[in-house]
C-alpha positions as CSV (number, residue, x, y, z in Angstrom):
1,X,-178.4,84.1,-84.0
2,X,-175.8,84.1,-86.5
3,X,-176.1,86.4,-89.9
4,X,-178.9,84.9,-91.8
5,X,-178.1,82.7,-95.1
6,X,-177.8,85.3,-98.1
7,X,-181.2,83.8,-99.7
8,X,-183.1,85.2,-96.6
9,X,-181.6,88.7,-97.9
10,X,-183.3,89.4,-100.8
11,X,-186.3,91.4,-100.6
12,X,-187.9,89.9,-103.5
13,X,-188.6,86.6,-101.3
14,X,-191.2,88.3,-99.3
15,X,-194.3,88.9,-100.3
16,X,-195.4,91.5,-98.0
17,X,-193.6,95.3,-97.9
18,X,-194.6,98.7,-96.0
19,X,-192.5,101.8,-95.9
20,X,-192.2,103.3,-92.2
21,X,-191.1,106.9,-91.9
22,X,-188.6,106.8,-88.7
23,X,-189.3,109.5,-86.0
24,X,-185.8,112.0,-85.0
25,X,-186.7,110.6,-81.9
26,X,-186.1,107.1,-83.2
27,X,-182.4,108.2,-83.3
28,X,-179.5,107.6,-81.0
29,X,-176.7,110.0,-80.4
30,X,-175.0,109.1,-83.5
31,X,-177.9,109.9,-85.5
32,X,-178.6,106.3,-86.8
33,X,-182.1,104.7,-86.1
34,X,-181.3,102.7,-82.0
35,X,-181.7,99.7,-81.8
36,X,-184.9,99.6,-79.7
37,X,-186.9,102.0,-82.3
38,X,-186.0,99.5,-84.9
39,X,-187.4,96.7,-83.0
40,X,-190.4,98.9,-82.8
41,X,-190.9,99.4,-86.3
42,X,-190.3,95.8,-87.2
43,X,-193.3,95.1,-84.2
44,X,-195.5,98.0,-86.8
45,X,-194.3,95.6,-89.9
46,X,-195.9,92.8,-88.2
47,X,-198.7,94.0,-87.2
48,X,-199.2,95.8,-90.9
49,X,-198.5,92.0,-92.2
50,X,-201.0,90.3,-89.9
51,X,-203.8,92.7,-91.0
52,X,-203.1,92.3,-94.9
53,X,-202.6,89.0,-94.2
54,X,-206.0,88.0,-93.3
55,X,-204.6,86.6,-89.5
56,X,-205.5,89.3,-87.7
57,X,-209.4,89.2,-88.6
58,X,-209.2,85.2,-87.8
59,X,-208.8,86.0,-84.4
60,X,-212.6,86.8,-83.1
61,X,-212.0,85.1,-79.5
62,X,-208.2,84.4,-79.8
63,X,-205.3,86.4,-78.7
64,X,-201.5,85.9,-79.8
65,X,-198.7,87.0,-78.4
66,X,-195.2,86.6,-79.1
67,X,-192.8,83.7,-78.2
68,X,-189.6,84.2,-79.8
69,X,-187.6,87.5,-81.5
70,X,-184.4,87.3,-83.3
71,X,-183.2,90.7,-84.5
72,X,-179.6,90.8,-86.3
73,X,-179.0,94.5,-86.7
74,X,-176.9,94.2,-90.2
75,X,-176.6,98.1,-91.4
76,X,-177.4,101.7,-90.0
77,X,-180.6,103.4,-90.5
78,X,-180.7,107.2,-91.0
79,X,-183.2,109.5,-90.6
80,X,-185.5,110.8,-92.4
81,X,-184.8,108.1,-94.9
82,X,-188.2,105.7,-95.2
83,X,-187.8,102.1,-94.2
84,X,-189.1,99.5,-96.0
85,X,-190.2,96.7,-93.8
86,X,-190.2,92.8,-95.8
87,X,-192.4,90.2,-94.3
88,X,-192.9,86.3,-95.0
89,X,-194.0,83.3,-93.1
90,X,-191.4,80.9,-92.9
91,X,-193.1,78.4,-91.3
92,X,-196.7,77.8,-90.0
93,X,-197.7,74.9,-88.1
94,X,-201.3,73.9,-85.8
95,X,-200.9,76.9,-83.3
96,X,-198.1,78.9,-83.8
97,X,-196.4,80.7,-87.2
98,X,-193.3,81.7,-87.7
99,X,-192.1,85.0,-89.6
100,X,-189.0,86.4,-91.4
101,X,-188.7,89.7,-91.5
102,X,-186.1,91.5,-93.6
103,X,-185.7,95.9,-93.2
104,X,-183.9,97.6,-96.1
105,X,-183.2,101.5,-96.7
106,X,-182.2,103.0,-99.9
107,X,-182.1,99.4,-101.3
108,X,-179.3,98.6,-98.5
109,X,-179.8,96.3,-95.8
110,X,-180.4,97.3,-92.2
111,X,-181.6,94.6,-90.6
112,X,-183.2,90.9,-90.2
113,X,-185.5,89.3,-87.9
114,X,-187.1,86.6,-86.9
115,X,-190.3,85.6,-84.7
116,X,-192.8,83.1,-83.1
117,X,-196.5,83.9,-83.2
118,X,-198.8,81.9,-80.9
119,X,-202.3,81.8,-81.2
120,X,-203.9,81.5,-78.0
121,X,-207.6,81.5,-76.3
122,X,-208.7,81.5,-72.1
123,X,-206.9,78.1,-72.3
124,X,-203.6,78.3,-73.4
125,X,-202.2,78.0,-77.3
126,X,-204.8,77.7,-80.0
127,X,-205.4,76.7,-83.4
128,X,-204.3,78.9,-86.0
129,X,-207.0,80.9,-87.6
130,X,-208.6,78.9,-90.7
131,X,-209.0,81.8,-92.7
132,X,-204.8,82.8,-92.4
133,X,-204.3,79.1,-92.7
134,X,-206.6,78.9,-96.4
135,X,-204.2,81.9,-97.6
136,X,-201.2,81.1,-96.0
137,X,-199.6,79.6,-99.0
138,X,-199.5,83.0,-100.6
139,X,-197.9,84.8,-97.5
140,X,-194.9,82.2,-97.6
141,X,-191.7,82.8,-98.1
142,X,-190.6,82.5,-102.0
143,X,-188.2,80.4,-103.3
């Protein structure tokens, strides 16, 4: 994935943020958050998302998993520095939704990502929740 277009940069186009303390174990031997505790946080920012969100309670008898991850690792992340984790839906259609996410520490950037969520029962893919898909519009991605 090349680095994302500058618009997909700025915090303010995601309505969703958490701050994530990072662990000293979270750190690789230059002291800078690795790569794979990143990509564990920004897996805790989704989940956070998904339950304020309103997805996560639309799934009584539905699963989702994960389809597709993107990360672009675009700065360093120290420790014991909090993270702040930006989330948006970029796109949602009848059984999958897509999300941006966009990490920042100290107001600078440390990295971007984006994934496919697909709603699934016994049977294979499902419909989205209706309950995500009434407040979805407010979850989106801002101009």
């Amino acid at each position: 994935m090349p680095k994302p277009e500058p618009a997909l940069l700025d915090p303010q186009r995601y309505p969703f943020s958490c701050s994530i303390e990072p662990r000293f174990g979270d750190l690789d031997v230059n002291l800078h958050i690795n790569n794979v505790a990143l990509a564990g946080l920004l897996e805790d920012g989704r989940v956070r998302f998904h339950r304020a969100s309103g997805y996560r309670e639309g799934l009584v008898g539905l699963s989702s998993m994960i389809v597709s991850v993107a990360i672009e690792y675009l700065g360093e992340g120290h420790y014991p520095d909090p993270l702040t984790l930006h989330c948006a839906v970029e796109d949602a259609g009848r059984t999958s939704h897509r999300l941006v996410q966009l990490v920042t520490q100290q107001e600078r950037i440390v990295a971007f990502a984006r994934s496919t969520m697909v709603t699934v029962d016994t049977q294979g893919p499902a419909p989205l929740p209706a309950t995500f898909l009434e407040r979805v519009a407010q979850w989106r991605l801002r101009p």
